[in-house]
N, CA, C and O of each residue as an XYZ file, in Angstrom:
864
protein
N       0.857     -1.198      0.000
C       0.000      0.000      0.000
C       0.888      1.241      0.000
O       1.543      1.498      1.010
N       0.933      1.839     -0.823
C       1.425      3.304     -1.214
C       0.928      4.247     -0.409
O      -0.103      4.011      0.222
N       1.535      5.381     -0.309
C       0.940      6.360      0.765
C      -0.411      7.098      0.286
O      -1.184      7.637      1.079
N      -0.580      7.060     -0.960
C      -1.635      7.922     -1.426
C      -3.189      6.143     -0.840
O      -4.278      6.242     -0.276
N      -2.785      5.454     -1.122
C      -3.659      4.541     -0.803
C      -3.681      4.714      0.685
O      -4.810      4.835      1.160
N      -2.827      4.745      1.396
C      -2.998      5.301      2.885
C      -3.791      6.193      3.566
O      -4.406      6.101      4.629
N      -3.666      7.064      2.767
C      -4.142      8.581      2.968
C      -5.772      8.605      2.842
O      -6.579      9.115      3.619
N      -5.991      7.950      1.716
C      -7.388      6.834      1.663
C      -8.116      6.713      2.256
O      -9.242      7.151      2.494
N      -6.778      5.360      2.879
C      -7.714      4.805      3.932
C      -8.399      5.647      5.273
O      -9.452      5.463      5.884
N      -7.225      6.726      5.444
C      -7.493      7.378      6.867
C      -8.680      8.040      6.459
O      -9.420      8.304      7.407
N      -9.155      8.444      5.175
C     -10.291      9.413      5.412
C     -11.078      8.478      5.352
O     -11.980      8.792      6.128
N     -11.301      7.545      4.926
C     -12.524      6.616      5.653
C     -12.893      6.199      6.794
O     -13.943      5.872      7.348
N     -11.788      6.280      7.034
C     -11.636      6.196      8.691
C     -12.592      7.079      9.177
O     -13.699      6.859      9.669
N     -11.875      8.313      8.922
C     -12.042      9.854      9.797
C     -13.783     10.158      9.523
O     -14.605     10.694     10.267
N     -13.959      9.488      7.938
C     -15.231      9.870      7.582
C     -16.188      9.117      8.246
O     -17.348      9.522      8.323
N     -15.757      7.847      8.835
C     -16.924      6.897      9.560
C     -17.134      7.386     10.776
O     -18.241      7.297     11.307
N     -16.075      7.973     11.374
C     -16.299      8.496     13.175
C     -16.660      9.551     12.930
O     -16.752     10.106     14.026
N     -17.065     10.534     11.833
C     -17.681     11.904     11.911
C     -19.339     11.049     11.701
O     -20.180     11.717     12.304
N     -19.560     10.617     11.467
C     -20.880      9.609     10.484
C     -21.610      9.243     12.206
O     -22.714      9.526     12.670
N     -20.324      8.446     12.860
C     -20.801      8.044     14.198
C     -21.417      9.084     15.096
O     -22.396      9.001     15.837
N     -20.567     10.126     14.835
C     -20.492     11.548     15.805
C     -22.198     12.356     15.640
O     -22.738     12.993     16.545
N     -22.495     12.231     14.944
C     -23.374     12.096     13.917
C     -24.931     11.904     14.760
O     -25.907     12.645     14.880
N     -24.566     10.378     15.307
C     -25.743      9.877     15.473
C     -25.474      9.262     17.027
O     -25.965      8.206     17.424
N     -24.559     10.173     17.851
C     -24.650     10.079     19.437
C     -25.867      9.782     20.233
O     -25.928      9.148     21.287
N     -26.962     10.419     19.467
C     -27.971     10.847     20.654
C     -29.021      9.180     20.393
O     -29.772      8.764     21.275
N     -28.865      8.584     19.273
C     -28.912      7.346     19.073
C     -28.593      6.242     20.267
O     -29.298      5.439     20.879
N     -27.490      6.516     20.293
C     -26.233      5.711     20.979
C     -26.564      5.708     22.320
O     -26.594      4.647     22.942
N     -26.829      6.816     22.864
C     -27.203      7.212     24.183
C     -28.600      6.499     24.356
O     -28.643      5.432     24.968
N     -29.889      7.136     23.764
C     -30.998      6.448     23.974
C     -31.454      4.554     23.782
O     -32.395      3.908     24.244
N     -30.342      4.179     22.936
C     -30.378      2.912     22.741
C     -29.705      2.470     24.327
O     -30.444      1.680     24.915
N     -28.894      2.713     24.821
C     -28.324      2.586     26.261
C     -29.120      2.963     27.507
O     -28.874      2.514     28.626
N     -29.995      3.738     27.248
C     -30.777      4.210     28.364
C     -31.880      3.115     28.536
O     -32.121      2.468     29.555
N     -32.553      3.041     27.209
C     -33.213      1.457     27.250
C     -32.793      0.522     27.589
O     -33.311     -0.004     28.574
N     -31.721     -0.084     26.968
C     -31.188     -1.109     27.757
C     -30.993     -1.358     29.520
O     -31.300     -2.389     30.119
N     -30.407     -0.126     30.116
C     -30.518     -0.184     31.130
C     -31.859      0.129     32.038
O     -31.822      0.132     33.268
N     -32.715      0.317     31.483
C     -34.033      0.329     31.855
C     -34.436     -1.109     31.588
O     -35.163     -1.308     32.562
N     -34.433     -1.957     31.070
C     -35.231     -2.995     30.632
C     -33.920     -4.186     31.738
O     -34.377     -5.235     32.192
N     -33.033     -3.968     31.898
C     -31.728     -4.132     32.528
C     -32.578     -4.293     33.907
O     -33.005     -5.310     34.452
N     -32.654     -3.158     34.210
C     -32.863     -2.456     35.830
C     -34.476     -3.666     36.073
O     -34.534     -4.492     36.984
N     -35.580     -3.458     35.044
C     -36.729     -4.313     35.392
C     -36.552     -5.733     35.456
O     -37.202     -6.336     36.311
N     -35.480     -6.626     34.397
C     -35.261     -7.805     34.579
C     -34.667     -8.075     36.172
O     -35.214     -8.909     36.894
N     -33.540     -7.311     36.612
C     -33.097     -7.317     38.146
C     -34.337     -7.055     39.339
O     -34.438     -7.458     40.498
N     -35.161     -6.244     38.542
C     -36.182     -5.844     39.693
C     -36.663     -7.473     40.172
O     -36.497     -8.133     41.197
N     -37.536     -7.792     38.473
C     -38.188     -9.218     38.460
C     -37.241    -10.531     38.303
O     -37.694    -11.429     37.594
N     -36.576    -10.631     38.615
C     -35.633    -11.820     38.467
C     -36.479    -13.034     37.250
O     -36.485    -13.165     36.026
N     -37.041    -13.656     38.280
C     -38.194    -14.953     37.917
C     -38.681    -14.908     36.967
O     -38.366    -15.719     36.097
N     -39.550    -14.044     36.762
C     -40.303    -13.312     35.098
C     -39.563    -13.055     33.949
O     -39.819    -13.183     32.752
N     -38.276    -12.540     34.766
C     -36.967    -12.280     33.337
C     -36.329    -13.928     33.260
O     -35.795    -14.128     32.169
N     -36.300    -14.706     33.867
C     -35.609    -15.962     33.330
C     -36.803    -16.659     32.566
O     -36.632    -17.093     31.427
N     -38.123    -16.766     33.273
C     -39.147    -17.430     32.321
C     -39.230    -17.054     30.868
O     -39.298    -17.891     29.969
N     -39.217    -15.134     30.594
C     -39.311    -14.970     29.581
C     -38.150    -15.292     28.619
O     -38.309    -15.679     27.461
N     -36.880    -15.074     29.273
C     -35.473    -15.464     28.547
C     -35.686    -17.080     28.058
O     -35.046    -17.440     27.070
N     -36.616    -18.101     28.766
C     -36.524    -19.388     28.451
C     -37.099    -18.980     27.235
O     -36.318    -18.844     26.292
N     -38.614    -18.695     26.999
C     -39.760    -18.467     25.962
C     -38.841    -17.765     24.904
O     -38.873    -18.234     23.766
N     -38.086    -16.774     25.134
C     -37.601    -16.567     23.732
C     -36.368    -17.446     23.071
O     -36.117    -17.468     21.866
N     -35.701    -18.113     24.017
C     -35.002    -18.989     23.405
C     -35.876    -20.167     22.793
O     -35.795    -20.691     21.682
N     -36.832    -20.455     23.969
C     -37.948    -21.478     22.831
C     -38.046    -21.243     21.230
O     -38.007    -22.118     20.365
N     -38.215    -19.516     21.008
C     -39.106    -19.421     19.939
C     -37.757    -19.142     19.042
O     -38.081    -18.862     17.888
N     -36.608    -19.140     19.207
C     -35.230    -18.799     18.318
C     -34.896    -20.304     17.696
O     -34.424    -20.527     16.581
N     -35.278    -21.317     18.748
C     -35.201    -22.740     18.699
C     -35.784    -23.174     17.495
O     -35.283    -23.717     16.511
N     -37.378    -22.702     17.855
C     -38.207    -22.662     16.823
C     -38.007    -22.849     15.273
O     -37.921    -23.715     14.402
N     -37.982    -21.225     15.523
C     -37.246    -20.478     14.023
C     -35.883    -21.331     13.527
O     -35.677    -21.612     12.347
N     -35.093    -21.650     14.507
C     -33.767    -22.525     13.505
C     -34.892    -24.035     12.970
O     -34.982    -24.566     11.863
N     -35.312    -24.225     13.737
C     -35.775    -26.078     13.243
C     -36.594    -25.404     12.295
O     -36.779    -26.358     11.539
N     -37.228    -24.451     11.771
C     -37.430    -24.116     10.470
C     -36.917    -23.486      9.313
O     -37.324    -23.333      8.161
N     -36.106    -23.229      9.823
C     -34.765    -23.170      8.934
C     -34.304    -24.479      8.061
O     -34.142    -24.747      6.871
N     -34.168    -25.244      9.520
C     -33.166    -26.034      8.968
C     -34.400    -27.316      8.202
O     -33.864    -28.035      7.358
N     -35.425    -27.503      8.375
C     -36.748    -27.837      7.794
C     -36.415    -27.667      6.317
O     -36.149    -28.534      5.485
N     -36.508    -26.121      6.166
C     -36.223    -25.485      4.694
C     -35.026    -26.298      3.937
O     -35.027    -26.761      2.796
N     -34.177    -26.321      4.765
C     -32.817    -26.352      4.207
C     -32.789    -28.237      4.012
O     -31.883    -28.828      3.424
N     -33.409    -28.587      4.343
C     -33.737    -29.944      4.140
C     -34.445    -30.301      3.008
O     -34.060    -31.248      2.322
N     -35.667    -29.509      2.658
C     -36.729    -29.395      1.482
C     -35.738    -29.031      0.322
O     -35.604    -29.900     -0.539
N     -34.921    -27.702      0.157
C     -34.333    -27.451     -0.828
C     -33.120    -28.145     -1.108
O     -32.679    -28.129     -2.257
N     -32.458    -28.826     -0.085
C     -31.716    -29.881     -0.320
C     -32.151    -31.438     -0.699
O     -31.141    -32.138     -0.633
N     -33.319    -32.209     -1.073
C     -33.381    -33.346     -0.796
C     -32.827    -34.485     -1.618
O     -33.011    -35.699     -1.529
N     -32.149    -33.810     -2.383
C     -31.589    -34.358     -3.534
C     -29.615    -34.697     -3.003
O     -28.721    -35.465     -3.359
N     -29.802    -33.498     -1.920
C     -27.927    -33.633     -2.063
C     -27.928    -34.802     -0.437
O     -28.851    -35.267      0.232
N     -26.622    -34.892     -0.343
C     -25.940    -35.573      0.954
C     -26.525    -35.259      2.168
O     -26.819    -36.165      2.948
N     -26.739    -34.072      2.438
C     -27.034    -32.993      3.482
C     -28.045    -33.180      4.072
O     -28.128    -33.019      5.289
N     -29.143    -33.608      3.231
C     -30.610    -33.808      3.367
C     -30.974    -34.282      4.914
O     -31.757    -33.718      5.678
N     -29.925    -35.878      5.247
C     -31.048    -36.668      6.726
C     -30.339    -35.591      8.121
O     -30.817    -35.555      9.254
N     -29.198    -34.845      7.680
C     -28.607    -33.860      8.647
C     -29.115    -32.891      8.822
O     -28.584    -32.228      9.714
N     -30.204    -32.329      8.225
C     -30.571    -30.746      7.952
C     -31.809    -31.210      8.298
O     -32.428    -30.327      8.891
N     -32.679    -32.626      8.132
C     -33.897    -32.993      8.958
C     -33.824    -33.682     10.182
O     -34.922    -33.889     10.699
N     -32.714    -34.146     10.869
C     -32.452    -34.338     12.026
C     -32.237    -33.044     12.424
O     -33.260    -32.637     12.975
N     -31.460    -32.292     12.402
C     -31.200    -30.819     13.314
C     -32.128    -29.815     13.313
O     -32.105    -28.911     14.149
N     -33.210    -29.928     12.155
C     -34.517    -29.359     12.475
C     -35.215    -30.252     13.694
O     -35.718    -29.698     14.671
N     -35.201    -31.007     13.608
C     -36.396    -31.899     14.378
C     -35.691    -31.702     15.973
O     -36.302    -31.853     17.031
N     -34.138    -31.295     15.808
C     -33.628    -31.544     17.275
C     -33.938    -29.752     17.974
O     -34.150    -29.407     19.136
N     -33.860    -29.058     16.908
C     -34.247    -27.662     16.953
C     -35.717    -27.814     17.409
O     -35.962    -27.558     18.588
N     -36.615    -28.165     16.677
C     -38.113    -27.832     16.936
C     -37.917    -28.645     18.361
O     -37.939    -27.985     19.400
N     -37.770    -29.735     18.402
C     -37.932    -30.163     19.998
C     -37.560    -29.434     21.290
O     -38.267    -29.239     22.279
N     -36.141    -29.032     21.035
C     -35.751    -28.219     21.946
C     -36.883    -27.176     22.435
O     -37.429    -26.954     23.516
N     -36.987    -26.597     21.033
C     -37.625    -25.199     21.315
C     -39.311    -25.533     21.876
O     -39.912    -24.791     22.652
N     -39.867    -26.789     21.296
C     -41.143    -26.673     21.542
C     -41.247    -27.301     23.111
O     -42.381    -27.526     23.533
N     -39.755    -27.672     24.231
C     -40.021    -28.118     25.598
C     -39.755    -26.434     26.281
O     -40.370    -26.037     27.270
N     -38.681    -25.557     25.493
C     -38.171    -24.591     26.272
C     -39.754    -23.566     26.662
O     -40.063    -23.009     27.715
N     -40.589    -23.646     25.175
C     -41.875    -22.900     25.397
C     -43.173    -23.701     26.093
O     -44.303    -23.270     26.323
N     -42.715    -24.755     26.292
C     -44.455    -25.147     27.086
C     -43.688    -25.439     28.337
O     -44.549    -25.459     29.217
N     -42.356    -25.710     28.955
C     -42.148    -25.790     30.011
C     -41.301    -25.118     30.440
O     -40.267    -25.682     30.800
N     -41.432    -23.442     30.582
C     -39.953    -22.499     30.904
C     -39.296    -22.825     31.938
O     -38.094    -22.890     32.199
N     -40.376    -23.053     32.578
C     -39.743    -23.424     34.536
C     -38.497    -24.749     34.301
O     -37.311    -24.419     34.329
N     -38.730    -25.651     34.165
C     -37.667    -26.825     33.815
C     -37.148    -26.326     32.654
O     -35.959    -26.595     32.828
N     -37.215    -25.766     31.550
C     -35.996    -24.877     30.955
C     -34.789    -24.261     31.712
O     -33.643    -24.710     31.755
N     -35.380    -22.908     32.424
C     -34.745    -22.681     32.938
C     -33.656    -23.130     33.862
O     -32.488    -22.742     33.865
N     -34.383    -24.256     34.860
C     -33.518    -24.885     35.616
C     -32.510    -25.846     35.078
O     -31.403    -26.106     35.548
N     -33.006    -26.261     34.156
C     -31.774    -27.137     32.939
C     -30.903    -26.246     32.596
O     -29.745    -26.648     32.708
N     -31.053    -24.913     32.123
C     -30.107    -24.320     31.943
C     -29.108    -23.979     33.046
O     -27.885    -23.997     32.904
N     -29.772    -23.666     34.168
C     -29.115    -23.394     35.717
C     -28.084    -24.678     36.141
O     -26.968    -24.728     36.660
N     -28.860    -25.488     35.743
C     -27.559    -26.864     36.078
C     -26.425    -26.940     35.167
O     -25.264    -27.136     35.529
N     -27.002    -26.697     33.403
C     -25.403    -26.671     32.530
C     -24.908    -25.486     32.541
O     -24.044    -25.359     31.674
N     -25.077    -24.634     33.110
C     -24.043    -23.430     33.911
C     -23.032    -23.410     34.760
O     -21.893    -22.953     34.671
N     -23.787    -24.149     35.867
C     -22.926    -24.806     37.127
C     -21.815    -25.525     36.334
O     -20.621    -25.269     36.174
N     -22.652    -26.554     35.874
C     -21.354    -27.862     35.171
C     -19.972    -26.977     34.681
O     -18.819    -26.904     35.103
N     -20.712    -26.361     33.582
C     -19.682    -25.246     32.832
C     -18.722    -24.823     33.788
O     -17.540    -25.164     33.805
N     -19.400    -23.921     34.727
C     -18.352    -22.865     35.853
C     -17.728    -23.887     36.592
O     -16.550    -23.566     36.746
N     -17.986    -25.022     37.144
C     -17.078    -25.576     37.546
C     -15.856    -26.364     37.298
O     -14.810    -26.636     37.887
N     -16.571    -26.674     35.912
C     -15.754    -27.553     35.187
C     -13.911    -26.353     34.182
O     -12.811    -26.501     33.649
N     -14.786    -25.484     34.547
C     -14.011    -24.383     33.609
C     -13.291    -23.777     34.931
O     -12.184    -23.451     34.502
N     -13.335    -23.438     36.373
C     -12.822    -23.971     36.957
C     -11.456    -24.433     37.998
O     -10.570    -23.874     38.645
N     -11.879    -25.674     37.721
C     -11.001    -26.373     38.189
C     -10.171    -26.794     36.857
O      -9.125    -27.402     37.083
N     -10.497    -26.555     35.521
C      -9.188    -26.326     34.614
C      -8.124    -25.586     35.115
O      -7.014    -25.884     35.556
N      -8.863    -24.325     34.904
C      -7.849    -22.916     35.184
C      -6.693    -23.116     36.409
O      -5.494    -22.860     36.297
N      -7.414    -23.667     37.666
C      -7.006    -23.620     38.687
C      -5.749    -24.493     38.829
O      -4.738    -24.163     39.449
N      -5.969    -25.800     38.089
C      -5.076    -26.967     38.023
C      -3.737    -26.386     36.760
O      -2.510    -26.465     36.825
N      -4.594    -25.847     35.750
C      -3.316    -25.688     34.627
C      -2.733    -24.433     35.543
O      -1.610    -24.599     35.069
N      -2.556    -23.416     36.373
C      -2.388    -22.145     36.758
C      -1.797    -23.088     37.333
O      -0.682    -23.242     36.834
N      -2.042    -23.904     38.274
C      -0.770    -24.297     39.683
C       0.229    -25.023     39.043
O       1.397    -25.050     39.429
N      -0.362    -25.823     37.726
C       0.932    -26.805     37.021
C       1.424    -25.845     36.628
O       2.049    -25.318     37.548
N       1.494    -25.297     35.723
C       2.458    -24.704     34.858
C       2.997    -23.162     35.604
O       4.138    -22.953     36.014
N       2.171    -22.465     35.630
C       2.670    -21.078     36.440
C       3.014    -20.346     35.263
O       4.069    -19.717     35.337
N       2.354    -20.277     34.165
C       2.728    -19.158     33.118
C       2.763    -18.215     33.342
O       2.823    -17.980     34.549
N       2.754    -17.163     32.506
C       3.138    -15.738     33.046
C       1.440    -15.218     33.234
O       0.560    -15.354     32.384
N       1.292    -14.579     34.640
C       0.052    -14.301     35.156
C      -0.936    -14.927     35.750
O      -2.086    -14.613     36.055
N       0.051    -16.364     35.920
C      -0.799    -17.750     36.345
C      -1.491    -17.365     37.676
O      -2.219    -18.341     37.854
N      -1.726    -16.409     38.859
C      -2.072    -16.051     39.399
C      -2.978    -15.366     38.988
O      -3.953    -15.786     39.612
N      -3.362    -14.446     38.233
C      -4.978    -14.119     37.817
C      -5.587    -15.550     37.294
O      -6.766    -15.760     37.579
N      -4.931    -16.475     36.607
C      -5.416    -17.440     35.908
C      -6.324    -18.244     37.208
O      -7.532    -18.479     37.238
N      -5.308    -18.545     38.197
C      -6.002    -18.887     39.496
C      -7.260    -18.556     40.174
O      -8.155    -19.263     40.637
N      -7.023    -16.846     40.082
C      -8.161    -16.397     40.842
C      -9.702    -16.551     40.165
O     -10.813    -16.762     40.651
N      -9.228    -16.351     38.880
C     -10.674    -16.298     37.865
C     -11.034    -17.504     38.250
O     -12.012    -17.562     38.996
N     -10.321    -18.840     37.833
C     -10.670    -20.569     38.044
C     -11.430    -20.409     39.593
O     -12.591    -20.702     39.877
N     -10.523    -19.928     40.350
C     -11.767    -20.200     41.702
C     -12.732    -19.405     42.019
O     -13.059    -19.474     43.204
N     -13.458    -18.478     41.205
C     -14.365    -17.613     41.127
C     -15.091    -18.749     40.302
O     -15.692    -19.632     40.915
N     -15.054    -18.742     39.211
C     -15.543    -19.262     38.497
C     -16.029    -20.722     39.316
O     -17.170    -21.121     39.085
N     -15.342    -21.340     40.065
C     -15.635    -22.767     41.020
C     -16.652    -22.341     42.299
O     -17.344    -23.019     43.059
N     -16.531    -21.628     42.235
C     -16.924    -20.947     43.443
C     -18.471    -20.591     42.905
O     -19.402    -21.118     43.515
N     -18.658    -20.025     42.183
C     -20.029    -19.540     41.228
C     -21.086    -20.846     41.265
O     -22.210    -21.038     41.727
N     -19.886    -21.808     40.360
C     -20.554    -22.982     39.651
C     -20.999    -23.901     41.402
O     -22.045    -24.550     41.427
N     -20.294    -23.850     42.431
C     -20.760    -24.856     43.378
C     -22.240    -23.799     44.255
O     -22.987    -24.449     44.986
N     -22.474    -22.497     44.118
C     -23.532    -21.891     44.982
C     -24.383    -21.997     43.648
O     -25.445    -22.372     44.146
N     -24.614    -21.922     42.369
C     -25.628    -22.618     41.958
C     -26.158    -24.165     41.891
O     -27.315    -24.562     41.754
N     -24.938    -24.919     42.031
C     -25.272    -26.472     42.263
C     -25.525    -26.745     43.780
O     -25.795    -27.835     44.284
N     -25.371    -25.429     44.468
C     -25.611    -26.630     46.267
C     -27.324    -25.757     46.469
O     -28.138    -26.212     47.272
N     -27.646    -24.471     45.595
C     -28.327    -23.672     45.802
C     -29.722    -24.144     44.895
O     -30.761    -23.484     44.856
N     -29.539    -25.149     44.342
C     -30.626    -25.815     42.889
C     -31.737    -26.615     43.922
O     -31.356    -27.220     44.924
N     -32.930    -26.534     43.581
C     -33.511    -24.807     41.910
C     -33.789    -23.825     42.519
O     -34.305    -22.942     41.835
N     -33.637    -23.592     43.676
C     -34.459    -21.980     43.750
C     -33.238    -21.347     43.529
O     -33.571    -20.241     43.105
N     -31.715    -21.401     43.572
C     -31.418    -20.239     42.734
C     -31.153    -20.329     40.819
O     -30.357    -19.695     40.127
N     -32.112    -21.310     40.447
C     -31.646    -21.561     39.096
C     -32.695    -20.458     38.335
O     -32.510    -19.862     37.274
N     -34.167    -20.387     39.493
C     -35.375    -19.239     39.363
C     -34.637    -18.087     39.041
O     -35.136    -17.354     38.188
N     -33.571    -17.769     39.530
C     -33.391    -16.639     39.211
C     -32.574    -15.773     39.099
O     -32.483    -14.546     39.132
N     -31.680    -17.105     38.886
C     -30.363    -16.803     38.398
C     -30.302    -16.222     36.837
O     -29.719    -15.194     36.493
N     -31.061    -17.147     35.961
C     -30.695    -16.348     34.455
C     -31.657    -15.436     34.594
O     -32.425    -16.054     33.856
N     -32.270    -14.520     34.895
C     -32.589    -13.410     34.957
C     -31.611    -12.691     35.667
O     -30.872    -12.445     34.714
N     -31.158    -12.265     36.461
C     -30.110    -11.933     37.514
C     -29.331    -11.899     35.891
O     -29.883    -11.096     35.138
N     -28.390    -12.500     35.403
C     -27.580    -12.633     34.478
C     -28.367    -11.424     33.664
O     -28.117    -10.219     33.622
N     -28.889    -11.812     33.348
C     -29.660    -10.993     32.113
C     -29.858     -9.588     32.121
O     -29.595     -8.664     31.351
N     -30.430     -9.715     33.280
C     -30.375     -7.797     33.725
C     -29.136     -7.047     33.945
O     -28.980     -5.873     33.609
N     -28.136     -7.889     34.609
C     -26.735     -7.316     34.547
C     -26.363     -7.286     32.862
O     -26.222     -6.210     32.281
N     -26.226     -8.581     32.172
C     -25.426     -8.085     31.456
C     -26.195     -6.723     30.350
O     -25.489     -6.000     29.648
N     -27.479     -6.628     30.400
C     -28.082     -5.987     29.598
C     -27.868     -3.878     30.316
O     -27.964     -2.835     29.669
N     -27.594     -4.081     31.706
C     -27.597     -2.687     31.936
C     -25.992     -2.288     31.228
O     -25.865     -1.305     30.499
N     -24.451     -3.510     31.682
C     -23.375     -3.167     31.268
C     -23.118     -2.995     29.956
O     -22.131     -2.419     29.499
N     -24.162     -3.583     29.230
C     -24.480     -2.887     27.572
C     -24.613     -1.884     27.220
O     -23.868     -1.392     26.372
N     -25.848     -1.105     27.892
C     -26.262     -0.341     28.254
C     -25.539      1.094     28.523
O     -25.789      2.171     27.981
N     -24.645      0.814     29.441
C     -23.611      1.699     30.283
C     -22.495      1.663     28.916
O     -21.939      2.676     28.491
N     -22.325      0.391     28.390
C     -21.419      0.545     26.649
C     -21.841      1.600     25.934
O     -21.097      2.535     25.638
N     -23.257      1.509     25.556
C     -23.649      2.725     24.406
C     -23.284      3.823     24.836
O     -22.479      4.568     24.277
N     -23.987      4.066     26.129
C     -23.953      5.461     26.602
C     -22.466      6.103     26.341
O     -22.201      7.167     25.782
N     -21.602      5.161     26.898
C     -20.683      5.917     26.975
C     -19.917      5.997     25.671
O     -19.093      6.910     25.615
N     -20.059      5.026     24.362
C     -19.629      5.290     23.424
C     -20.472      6.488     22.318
O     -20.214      6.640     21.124
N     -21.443      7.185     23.067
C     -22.343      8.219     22.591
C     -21.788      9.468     23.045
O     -21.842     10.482     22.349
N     -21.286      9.436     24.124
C     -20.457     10.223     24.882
C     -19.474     10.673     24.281
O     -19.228     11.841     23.977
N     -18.718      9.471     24.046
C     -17.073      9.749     23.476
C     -17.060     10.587     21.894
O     -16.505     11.615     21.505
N     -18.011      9.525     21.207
C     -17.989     10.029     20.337
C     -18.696     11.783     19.863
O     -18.547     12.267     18.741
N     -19.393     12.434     20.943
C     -19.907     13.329     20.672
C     -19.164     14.772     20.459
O     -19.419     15.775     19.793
N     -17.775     14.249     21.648
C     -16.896     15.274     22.000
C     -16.082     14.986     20.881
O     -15.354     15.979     20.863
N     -15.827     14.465     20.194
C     -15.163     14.418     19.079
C     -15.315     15.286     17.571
O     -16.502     15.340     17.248
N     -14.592     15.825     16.792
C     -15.155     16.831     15.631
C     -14.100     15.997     14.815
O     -12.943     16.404     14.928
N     -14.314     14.832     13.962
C     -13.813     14.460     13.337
C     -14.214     14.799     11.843
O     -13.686     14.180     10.919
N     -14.944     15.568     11.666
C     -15.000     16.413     10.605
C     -14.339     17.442      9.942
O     -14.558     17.885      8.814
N     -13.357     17.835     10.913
C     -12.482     18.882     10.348
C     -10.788     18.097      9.783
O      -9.910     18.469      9.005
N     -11.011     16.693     10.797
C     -10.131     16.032     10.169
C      -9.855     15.777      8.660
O      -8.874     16.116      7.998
N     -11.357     14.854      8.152
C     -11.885     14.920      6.923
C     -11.280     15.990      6.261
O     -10.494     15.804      5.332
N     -11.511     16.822      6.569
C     -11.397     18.237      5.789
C      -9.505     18.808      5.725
O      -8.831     19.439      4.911
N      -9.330     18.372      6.621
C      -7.421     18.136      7.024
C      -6.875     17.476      5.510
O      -6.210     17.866      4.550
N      -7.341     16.666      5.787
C      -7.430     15.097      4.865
C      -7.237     15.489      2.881
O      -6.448     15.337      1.949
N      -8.941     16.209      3.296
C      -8.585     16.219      1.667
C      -7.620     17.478      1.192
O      -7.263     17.629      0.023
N      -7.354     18.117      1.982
C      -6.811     19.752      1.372
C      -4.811     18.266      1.592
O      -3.883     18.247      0.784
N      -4.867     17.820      2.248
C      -3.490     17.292      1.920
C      -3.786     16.418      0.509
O      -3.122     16.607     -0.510
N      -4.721     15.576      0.586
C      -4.643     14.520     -0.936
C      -4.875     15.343     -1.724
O      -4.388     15.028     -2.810
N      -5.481     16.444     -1.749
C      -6.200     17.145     -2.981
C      -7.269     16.742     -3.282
O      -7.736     17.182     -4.333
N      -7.959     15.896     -2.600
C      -9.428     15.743     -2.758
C     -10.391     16.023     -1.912
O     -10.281     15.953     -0.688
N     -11.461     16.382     -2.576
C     -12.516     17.316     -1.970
C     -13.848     16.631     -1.601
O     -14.508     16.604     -2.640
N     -14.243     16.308     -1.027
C     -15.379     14.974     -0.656
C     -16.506     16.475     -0.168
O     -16.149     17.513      0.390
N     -17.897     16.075     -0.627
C     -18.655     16.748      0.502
C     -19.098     16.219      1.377
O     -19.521     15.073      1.530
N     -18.999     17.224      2.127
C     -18.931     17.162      4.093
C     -20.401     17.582      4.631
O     -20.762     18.704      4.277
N     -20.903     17.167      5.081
C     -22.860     17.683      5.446
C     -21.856     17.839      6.202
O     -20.836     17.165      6.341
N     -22.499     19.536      7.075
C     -22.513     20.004      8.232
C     -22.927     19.296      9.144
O     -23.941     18.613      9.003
N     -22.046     19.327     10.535
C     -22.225     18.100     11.751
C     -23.882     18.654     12.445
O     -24.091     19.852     12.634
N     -24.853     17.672     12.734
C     -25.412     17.717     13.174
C     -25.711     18.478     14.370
O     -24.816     18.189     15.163
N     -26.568     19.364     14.950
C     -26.417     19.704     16.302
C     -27.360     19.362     17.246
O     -27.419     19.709     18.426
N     -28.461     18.286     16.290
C     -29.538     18.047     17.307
C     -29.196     17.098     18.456
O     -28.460     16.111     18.469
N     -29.955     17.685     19.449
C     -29.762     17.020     21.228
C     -28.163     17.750     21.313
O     -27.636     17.444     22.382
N     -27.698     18.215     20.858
C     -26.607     19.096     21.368
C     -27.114     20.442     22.862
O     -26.261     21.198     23.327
């Protein structure tokens, strides 16, 4: 890449974060929701894991008809008894996750545990064998992580009720708290004059819409 191809690239660059800069107040309100809908799943724990089961039911759904499709338009090739087994394992899934959320959920609460513990007492064992470099965070995470996985397995089911909600609302407010603050960053930014830096060095002249000032 030559420098004039360089030079290029940076105004695409420069031109996408003026584009972003742009549409802050986006960024922000998409985050404020989140952490609102965040804040009600934590309120309701129980209600947010039932519904988290029901929509994984209905995603379940939607793949075993997918893969239904993909069976029909395939029936001619190799693919065919694989693409109607993994529908049928799809629709099943999905059609126990929606008529029975409660034992959804708690199925999920148990292969969590398994997971966190099993993930673990990896960490913990490869961190004390080997001692790589940082093998001491490697440690601490493994027994967090063991530690997690045994208070949902000694705590089953009432904390499996409401545990993936609990999950859900956290991770959806720290999303949340993502936009905002990448609405933020980007607002204080005038990467438009960069642009404009840009072309008076290449000699090219792009038009520039004036930066937005609404919610300014």
């Amino acid at each position: 890449m030559n420098a004039t191809d360089e030079q290029f690239a940076d105004m695409d660059v420069l031109w996408d974060l003026a584009s972003l800069r742009r549409g802050w107040g986006w960024f922000v309100t998409l985050g404020a929701m989140l952490i609102l809908v965040g804040t009600i799943a934590l309120a309701s724990q129980v209600t947010a894991s039932l519904v988290t089961a029901v929509v994984i039911g209905w995603l379940l759904l939607f793949a075993g008809a997918v893969e239904f499709a993909g069976a029909y338009w395939s029936y001619r090739c190799s693919g065919f008894f694989l693409h109607l087994l993994s529908g049928a394992l799809f629709a099943l899934l999905g059609a126990l996750f929606t008529r029975e959320p409660v034992n959804a959920i708690l199925a999920l609460a148990t292969l969590l545990a398994c997971l966190l513990m099993a993930r673990g007492i990896i960490l913990v064992t490869a961190a004390g064998t080997y001692q790589f470099e940082s093998w001491g965070w490697g440690m601490v995470s493994g027994s967090i992580d063991l530690v997690l996985g045994m208070i949902i397995w000694l705590g089953w089911p009432a904390v499996g009720l409401w545990m993936i909600g609990l999950f859900v609302g956290i991770s959806l407010m720290f999303r949340g708290f993502n936009w905002i603050g990448l609405g933020l960053a980007v607002r204080g930014k005038d990467w438009g004059a960069g642009v404009k830096g840009m072309s008076i060095a290449t000699g090219i002249s792009p038009v520039i819409p004036p930066p937005s000032h609404a919610g300014e």
